[in-house]
Backbone as CSV, one residue per row, in Angstrom:
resi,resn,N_x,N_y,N_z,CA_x,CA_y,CA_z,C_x,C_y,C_z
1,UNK,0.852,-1.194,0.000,0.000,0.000,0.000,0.893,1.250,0.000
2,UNK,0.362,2.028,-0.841,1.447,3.154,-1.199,1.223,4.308,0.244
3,UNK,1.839,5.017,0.461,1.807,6.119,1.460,0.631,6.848,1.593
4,UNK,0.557,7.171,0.508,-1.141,8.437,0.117,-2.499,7.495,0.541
5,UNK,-1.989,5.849,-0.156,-3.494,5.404,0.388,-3.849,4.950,2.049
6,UNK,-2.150,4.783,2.079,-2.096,4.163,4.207,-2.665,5.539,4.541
7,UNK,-1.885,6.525,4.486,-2.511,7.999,5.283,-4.082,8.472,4.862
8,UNK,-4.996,8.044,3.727,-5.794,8.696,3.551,-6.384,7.301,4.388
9,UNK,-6.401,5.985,4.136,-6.959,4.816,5.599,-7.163,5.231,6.397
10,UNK,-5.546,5.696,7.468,-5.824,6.006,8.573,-6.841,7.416,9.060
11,UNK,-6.606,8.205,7.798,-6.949,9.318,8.165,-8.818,9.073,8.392
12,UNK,-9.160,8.593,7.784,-10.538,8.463,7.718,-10.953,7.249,8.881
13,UNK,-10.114,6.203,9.176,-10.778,5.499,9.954,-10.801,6.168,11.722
14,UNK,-10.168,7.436,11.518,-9.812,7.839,13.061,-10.809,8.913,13.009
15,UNK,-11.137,9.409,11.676,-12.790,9.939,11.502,-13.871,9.332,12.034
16,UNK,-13.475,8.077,11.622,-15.094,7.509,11.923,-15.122,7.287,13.610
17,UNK,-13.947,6.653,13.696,-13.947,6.408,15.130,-14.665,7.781,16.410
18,UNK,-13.881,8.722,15.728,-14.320,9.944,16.428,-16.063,9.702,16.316
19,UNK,-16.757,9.545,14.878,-18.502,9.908,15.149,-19.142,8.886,15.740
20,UNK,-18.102,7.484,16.250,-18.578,6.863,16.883,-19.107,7.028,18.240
21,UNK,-17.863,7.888,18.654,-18.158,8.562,20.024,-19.091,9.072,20.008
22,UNK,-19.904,9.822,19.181,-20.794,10.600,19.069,-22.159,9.663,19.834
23,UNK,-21.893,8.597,20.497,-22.732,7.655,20.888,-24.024,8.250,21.370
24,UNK,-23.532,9.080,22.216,-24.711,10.113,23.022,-25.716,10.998,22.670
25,UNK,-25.128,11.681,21.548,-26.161,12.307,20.644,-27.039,11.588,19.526
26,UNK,-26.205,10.595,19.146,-26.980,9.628,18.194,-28.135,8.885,18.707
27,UNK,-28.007,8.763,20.101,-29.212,7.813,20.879,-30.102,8.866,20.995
28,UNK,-29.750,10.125,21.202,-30.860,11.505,21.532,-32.021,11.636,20.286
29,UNK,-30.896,11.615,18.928,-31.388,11.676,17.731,-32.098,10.271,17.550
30,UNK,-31.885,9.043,17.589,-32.532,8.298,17.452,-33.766,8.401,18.167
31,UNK,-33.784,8.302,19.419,-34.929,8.342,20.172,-36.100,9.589,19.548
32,UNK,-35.625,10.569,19.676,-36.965,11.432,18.345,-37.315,10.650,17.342
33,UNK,-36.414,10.190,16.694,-36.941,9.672,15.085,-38.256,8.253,15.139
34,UNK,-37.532,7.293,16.228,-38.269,5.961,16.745,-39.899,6.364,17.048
35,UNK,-39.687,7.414,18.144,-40.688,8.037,18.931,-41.668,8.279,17.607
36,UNK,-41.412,8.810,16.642,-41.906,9.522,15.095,-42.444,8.714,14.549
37,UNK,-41.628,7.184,14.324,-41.906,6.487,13.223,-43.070,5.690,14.182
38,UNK,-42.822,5.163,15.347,-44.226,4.406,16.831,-44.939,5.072,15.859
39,UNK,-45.106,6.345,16.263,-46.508,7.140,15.515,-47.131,7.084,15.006
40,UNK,-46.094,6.650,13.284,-46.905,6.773,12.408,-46.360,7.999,11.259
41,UNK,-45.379,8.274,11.748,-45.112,9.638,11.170,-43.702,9.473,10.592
42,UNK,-43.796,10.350,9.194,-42.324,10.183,8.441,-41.410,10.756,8.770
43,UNK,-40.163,10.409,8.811,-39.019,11.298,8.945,-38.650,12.055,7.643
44,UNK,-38.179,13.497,7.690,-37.979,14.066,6.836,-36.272,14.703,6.890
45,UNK,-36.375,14.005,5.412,-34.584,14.150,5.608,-33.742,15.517,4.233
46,UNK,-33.048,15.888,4.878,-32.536,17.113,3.537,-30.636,17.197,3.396
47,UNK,-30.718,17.370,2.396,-28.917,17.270,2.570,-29.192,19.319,1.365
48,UNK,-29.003,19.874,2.543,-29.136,21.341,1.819,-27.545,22.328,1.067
49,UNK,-27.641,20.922,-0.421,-26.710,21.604,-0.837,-25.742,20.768,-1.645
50,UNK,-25.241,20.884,-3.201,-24.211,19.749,-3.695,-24.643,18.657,-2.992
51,UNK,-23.409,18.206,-2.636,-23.006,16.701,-2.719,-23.167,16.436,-1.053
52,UNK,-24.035,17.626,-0.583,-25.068,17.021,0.727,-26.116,16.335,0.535
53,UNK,-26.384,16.281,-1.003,-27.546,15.846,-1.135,-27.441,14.598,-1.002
54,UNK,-26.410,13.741,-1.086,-26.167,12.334,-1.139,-26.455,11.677,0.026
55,UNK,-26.358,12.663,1.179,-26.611,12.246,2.544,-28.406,11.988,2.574
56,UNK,-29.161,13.190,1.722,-30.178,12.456,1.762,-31.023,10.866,1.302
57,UNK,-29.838,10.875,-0.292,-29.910,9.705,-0.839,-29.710,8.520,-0.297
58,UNK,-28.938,8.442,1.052,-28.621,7.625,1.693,-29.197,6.603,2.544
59,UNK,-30.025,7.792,3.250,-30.936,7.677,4.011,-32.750,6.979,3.294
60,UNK,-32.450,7.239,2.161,-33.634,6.714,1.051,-33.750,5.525,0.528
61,UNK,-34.847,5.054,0.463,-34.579,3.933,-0.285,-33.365,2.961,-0.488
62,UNK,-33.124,2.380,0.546,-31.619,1.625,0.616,-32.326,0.233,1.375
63,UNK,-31.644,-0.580,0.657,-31.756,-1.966,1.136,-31.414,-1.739,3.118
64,UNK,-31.537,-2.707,3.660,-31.204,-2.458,4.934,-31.713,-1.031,5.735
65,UNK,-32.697,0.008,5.110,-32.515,1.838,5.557,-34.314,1.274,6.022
66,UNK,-34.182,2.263,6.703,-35.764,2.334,7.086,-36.702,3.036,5.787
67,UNK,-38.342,2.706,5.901,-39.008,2.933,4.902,-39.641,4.351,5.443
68,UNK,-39.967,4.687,6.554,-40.503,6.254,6.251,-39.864,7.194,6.395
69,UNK,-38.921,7.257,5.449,-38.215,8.208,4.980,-38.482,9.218,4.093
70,UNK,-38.603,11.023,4.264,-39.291,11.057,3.341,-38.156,12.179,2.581
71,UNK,-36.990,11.809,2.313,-36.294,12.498,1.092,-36.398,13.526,0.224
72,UNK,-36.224,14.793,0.759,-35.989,16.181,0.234,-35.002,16.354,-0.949
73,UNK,-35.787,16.026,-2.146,-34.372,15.475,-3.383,-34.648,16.979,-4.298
74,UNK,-34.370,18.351,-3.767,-34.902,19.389,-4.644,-33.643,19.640,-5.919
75,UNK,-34.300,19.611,-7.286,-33.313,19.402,-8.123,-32.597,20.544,-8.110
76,UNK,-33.008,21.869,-7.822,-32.343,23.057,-7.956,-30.789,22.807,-7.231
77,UNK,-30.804,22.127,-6.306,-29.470,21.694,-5.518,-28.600,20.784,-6.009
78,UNK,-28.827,20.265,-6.820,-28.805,18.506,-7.452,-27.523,18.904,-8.234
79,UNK,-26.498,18.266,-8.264,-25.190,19.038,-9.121,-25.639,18.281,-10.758
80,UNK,-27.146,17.359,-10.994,-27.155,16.774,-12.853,-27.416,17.955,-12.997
81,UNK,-28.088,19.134,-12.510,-28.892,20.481,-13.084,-27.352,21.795,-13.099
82,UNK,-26.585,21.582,-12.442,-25.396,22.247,-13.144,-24.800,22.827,-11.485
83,UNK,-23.413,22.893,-11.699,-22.171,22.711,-10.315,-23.003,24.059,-10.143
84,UNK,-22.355,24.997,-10.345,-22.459,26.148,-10.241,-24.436,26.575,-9.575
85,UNK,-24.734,26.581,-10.276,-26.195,26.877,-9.950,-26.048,26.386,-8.795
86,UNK,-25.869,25.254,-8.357,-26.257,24.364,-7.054,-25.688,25.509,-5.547
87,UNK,-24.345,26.234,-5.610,-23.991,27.312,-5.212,-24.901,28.494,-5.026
88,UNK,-25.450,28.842,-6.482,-25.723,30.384,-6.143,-27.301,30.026,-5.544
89,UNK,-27.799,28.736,-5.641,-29.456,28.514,-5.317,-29.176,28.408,-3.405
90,UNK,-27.941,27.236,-2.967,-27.609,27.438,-1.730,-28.069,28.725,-0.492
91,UNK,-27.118,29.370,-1.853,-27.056,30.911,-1.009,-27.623,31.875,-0.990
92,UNK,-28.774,31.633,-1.733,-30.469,32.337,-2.229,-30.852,32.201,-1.377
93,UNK,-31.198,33.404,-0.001,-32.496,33.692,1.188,-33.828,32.823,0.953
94,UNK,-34.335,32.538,1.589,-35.455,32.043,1.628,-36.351,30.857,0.485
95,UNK,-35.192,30.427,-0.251,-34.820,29.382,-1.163,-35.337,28.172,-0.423
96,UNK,-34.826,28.021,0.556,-34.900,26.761,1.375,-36.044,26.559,2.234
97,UNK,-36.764,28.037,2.419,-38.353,27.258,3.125,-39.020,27.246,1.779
98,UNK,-39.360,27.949,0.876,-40.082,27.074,-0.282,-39.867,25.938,-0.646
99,UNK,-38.668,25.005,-0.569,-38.535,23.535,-0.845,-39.543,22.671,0.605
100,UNK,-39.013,23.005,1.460,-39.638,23.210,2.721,-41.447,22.980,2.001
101,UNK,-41.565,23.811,1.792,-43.365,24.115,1.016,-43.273,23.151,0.389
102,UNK,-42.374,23.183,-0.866,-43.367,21.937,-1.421,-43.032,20.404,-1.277
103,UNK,-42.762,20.271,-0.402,-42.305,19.012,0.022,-43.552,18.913,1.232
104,UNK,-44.401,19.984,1.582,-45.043,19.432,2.747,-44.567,19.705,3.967
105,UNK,-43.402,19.980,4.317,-42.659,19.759,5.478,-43.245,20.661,6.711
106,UNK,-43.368,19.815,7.658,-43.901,20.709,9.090,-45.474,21.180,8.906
107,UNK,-46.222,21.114,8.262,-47.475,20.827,8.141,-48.503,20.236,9.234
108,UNK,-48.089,19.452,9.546,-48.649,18.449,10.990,-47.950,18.606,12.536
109,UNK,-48.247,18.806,13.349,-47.030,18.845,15.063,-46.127,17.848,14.558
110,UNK,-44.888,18.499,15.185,-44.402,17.563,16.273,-43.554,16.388,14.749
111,UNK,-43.712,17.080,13.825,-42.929,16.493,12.459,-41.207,16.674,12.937
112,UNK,-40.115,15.409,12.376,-38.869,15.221,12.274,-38.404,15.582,11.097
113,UNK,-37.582,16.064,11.167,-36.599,16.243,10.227,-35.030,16.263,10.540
114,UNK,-34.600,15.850,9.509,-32.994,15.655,9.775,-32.324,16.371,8.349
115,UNK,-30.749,17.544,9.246,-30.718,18.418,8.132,-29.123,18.029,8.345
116,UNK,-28.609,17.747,6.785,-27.458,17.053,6.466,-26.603,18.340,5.836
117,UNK,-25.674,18.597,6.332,-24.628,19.339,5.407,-22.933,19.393,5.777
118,UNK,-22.316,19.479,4.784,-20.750,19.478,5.477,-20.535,20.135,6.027
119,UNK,-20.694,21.879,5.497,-20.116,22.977,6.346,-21.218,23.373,7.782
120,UNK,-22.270,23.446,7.382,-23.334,23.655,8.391,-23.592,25.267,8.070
121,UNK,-22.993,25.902,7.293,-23.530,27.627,7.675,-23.974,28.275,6.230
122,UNK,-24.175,27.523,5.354,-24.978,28.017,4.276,-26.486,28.522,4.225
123,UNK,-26.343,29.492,3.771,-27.722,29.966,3.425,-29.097,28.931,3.593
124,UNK,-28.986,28.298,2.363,-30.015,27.235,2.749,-30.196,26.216,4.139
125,UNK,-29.021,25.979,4.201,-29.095,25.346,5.512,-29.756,25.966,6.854
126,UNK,-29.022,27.092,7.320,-29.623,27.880,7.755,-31.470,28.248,8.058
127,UNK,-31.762,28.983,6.680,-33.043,28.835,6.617,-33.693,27.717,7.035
128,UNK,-33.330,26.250,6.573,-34.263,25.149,6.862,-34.201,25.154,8.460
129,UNK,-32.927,25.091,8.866,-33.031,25.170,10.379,-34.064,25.776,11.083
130,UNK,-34.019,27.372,10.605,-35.235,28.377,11.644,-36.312,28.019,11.305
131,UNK,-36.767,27.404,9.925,-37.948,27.765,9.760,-38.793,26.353,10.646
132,UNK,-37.873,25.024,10.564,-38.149,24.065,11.246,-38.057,24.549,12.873
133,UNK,-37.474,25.279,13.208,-38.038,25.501,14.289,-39.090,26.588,14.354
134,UNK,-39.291,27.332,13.717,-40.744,27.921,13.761,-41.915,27.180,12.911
135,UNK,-41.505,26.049,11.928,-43.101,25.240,12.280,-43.090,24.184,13.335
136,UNK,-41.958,24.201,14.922,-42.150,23.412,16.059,-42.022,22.229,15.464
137,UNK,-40.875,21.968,14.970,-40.692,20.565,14.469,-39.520,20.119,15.008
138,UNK,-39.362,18.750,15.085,-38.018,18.227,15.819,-36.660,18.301,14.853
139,UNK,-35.593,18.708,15.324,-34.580,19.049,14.504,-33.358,18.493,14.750
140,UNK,-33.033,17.679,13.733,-31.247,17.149,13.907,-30.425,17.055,13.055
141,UNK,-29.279,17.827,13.349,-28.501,18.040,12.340,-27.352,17.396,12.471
142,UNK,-26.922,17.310,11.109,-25.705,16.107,10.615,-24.469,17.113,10.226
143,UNK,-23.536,17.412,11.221,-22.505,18.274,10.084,-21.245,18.538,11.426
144,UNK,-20.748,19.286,10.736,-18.835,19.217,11.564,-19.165,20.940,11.689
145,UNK,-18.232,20.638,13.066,-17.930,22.251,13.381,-16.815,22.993,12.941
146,UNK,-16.071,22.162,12.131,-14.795,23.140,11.350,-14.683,24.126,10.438
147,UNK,-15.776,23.855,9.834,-16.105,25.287,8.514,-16.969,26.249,9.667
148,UNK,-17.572,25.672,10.364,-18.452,27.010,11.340,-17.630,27.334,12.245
149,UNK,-16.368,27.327,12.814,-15.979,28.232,13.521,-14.645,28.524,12.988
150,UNK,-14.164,28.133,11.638,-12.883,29.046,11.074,-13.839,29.825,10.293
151,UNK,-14.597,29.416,9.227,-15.193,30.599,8.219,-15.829,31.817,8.793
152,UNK,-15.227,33.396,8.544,-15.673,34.171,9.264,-16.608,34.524,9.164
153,UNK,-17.515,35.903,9.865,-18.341,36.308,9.203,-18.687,36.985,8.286
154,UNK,-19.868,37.449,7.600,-19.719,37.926,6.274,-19.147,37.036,4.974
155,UNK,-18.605,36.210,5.053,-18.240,35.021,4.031,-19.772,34.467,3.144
156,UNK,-18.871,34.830,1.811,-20.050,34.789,0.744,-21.278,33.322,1.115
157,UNK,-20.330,32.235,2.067,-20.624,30.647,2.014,-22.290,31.135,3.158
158,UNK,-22.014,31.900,3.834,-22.560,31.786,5.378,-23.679,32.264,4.849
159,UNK,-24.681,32.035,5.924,-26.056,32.743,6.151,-25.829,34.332,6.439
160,UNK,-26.882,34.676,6.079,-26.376,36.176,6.440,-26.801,36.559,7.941
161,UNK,-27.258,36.032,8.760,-27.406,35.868,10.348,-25.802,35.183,10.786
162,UNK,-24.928,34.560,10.121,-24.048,34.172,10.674,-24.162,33.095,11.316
163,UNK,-25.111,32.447,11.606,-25.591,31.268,12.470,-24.948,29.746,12.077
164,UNK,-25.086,29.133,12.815,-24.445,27.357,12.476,-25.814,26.295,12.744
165,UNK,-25.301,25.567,11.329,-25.974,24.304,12.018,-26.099,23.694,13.360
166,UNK,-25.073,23.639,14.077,-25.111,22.873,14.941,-25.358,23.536,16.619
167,UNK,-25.687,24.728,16.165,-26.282,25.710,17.072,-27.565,25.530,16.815
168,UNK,-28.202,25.505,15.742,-29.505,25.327,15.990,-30.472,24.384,16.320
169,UNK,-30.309,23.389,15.977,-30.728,22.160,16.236,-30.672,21.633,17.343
170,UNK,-32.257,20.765,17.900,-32.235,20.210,18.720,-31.353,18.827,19.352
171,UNK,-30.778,18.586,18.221,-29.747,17.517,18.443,-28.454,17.074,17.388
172,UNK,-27.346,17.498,17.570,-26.589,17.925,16.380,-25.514,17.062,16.711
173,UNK,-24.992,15.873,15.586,-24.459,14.528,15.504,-22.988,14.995,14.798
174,UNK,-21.975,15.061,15.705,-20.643,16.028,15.092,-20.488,14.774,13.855
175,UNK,-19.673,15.090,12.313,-19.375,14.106,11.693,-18.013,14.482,11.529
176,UNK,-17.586,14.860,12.113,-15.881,15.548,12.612,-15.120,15.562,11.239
177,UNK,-15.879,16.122,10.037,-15.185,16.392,8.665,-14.124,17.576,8.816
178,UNK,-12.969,17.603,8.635,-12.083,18.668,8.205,-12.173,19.735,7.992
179,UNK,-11.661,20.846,8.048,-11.745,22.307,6.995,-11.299,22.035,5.917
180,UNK,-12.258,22.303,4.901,-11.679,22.075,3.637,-12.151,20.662,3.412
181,UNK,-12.305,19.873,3.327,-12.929,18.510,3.019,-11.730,17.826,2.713
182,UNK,-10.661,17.742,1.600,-10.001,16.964,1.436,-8.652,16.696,2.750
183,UNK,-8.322,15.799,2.168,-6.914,15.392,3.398,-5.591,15.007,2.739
184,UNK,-5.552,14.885,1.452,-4.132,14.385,0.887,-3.246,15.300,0.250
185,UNK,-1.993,15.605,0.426,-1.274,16.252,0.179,-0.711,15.945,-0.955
186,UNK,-0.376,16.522,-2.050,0.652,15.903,-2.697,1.864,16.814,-3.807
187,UNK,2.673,16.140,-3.825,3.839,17.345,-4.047,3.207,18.110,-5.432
188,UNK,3.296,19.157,-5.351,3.500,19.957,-6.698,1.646,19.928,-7.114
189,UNK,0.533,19.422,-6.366,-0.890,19.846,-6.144,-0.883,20.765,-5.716
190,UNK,-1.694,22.011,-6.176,-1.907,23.210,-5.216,-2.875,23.181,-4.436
191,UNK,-3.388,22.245,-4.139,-4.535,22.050,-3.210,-4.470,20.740,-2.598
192,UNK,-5.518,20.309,-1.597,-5.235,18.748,-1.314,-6.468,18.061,-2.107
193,UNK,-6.482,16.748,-2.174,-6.995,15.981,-3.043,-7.825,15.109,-1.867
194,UNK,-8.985,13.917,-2.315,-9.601,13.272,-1.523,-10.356,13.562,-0.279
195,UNK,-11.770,14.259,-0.589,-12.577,14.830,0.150,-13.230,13.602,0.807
196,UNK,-13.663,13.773,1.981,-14.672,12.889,3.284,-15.163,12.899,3.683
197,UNK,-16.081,13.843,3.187,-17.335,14.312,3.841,-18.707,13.479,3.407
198,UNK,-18.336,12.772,2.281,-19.731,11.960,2.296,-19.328,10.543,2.667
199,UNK,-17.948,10.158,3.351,-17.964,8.825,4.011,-18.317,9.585,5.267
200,UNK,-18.148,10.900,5.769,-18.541,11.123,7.543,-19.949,10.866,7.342
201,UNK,-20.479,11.746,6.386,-21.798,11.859,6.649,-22.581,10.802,6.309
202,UNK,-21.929,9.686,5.709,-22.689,8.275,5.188,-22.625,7.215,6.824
203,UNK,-21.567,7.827,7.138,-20.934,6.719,8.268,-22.034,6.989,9.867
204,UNK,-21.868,8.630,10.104,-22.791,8.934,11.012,-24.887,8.300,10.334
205,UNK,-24.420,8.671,9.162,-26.553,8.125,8.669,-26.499,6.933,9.328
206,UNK,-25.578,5.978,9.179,-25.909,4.458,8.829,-26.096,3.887,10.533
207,UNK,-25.143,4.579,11.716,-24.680,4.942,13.280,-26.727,5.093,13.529
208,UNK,-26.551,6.224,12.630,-28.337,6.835,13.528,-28.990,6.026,12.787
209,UNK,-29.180,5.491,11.856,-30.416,4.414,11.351,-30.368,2.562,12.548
210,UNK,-29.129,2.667,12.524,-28.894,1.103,13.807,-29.485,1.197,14.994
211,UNK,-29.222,2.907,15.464,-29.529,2.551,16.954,-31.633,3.443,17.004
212,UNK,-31.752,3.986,15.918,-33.246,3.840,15.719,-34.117,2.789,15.318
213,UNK,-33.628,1.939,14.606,-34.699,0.164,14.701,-34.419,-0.124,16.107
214,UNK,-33.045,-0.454,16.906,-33.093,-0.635,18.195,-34.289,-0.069,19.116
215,UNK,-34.325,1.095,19.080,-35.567,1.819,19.392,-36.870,1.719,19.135
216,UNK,-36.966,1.204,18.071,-38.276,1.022,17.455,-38.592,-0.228,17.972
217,UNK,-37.713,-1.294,17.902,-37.842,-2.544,18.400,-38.334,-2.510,19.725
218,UNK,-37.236,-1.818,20.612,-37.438,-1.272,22.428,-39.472,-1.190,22.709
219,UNK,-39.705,-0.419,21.718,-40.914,0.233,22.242,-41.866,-1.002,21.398
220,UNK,-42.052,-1.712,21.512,-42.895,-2.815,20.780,-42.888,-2.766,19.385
221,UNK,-42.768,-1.712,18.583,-43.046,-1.188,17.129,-42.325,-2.239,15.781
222,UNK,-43.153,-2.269,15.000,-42.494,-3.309,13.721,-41.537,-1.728,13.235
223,UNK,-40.421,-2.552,12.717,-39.037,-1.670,12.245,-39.085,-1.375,10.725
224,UNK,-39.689,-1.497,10.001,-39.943,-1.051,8.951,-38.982,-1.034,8.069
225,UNK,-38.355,-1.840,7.437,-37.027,-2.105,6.863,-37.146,-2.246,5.351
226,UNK,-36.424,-1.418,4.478,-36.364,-1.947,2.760,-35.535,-3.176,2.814
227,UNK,-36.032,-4.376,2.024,-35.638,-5.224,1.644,-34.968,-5.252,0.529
228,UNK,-33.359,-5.372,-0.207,-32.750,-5.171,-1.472,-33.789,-5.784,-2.431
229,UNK,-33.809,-5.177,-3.650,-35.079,-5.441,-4.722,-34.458,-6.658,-5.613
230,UNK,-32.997,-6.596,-5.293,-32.080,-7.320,-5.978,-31.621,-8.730,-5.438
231,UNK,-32.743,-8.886,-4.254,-32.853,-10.018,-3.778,-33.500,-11.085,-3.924
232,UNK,-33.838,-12.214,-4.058,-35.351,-13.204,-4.179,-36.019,-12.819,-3.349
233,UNK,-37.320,-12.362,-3.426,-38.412,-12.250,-2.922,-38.481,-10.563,-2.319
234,UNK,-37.444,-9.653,-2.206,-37.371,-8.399,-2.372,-38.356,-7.712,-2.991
235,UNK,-38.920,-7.621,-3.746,-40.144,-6.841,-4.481,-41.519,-6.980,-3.961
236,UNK,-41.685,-8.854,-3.447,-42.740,-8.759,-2.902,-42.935,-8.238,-1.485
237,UNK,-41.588,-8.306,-0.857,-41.343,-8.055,0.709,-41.485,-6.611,0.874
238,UNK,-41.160,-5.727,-0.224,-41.462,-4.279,-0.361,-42.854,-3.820,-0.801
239,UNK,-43.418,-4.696,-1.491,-44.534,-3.884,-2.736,-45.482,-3.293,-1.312
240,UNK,-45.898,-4.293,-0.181,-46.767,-3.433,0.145,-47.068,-2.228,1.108
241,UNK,-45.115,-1.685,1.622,-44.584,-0.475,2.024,-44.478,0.168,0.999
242,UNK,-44.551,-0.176,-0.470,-44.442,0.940,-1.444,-45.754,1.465,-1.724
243,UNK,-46.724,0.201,-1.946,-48.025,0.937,-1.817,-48.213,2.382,-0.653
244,UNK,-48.530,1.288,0.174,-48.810,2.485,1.400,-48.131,3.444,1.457
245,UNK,-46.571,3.859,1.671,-45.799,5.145,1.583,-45.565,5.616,0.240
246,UNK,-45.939,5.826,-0.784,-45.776,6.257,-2.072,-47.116,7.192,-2.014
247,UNK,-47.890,7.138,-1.354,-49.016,8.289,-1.065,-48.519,9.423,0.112
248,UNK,-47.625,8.946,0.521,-46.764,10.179,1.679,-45.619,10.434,1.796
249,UNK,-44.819,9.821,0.424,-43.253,10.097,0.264,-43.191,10.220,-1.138
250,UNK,-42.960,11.661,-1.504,-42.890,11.676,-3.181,-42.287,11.554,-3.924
251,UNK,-40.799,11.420,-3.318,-39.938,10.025,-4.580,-40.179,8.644,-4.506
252,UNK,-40.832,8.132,-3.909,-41.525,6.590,-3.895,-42.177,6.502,-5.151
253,UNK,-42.298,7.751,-5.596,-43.236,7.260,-7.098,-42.557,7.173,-8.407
């Protein structure tokens, strides 16, 4: 194993280790979500921004992932609709409670949502935060405190309140990503190479989806699990969670 790939190994497995610790907040966050799904009620998930969005994808429709999930996939963010745009829509005011709108979101009490991003202090992000707490909805956020307390204020990236993800939220799951996302150095690169922010943020989803079936299980509740489609008998083991949630999750269709 060459040098670049041992150091980018280690570097990431002492990542994860760190959001493991995160044991305490992940059970906080789980316990809302469990409490949600007992109910009856979907979790609503958003990755506000690029290649945050993957964090929502994650959480969606995945073999082994829970089924009421309800996946905030707004294309305006989506990097197939173009890099750039995905930036200047980010950092567009009040961008992010209209997705918010038409997705439904916070409509009913006492609604979950979970808000995914690397840096935590973008515009959109931001917005989704307050506004979820002014429609009194439960809030947990997925993101690292390193871009929110080096990036100053006034920085084109930030909200214009200056605020952090992980200030706002009722329960905020560190994914201890870097400044700057990448970690590899290499001679005569003017930058570093090999970003990790969607193994933190894949690694912390997968942490809070384990110890929420635990939960769900705890409290008597059936766990609600996608079965791979790519399995024998997968399609039928799903069809009739697709029925039923494809009337209350609108990428199910």
């Amino acid at each position: 194993m060459n040098k670049e790939f041992a150091f980018f190994k280690d570097t990431v497995v002492e990542i994860l280790e760190k959001i493991a610790n995160e044991e305490q907040n992940i059970k906080k966050a789980a316990d809302i979500m469990a409490k949600s799904i007992a109910q009856d009620k979907i979790i609503h998930v958003i990755g506000t921004g690029g290649h945050s969005n993957m964090g929502a994808e994650e959480m969606f429709w995945r073999a082994g992932g829970l089924i009421p999930i309800n996946a905030i996939l707004d294309p305006g963010i989506n990097l197939v609709h173009g890099a750039r745009r995905t930036t200047i829509l980010e950092r567009t005011p009040g961008y992010g409670i209209k997705v918010m709108d038409a997705y439904n979101v916070g409509k009913t009490p006492d609604e979950t949502i979970v808000i995914i991003n690397a840096c935590g202090i973008n515009t959109m992000t931001i917005d989704v935060a307050l506004e979820a707490k002014k429609r009194k909805m439960n809030t947990i956020g997925i993101t690292s405190t390193s871009f929110a307390t080096q990036v100053p204020a006034g920085h084109p990236s930030r909200h214009p309140s200056n605020k952090n993800l992980h200030g706002l939220v009722d329960v905020f799951i560190d994914n201890h990503q870097p400044i700057g996302d990448a970690v590899i150095e290499l001679e005569g690169a003017e930058q570093k190479v090999a970003p990790v922010s969607t193994i933190c943020n894949s690694f912390a989803i997968q942490l809070l989806v384990i110890e929420t079936v635990k939960k769900i299980l705890e409290l008597g509740k059936k766990s609600l699990i996608w079965r791979s489609a790519n399995m024998p008998g997968g399609d039928e083991a799903n069809r009739k969670y697709f029925e039923e949630y494809s009337k209350r999750i609108k990428h199910l269709l």
